[in-house]
N, C-alpha and C positions, 0 to 999 in steps of 0.2 A: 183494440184497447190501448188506449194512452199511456206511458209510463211516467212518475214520476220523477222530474229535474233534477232531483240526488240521485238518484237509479242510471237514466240516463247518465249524466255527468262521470257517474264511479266506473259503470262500463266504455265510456268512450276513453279514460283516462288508459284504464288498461289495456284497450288496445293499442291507444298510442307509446304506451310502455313497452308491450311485445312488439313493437316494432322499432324500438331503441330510442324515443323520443322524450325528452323531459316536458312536461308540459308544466306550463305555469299556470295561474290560477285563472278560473273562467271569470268569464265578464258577463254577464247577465242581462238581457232587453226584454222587458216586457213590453206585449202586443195590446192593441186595445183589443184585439180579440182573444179566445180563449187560448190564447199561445204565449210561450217562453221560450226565448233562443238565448244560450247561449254560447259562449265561442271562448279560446285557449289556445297560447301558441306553444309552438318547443321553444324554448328558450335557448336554444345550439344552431339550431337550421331558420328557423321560423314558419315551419307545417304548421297547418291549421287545424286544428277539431272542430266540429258547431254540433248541437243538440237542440232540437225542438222537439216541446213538448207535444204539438199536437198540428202536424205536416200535414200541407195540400194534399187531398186526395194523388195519388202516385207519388208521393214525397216521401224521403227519409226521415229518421228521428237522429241518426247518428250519421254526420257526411263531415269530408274533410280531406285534403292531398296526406294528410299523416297516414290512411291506409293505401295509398297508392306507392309510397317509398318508403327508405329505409330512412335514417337521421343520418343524415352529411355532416351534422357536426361533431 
């Protein structure tokens, strides 16, 4: 099941919060196909979040180096 782009979005933010990052406001790409990516950086480090709405078969809905570290900045 697909999550909606606010859903996604509010959950990818708080993880990047619990992991000490500021994230600034997402940017938004719409796919010709049934998909919505968008993307957010920390504004201290420059980690990345992205969210799509609706991932290649073995794909994420929420990826990004913000869960792999902590904020350096």
């Amino acid at each position: 099941m697909h999550q909606s782009l606010g859903k996604l979005k509010t959950e990818a933010r708080k993880s990047a919060t619990n992991a000490g990052h500021t994230m600034g406001p997402f940017h938004t790409i719409k796919r010709a196909t049934k998909r919505t990516v968008a993307e957010a950086l920390c504004v201290k480090c420059g980690a990345y979040v992205q969210v799509d709405t609706n991932p290649p078969p073995n794909g994420i809905d929420i990826s990004g180096d913000v869960f792999g570290k902590t904020c350096s900045g």
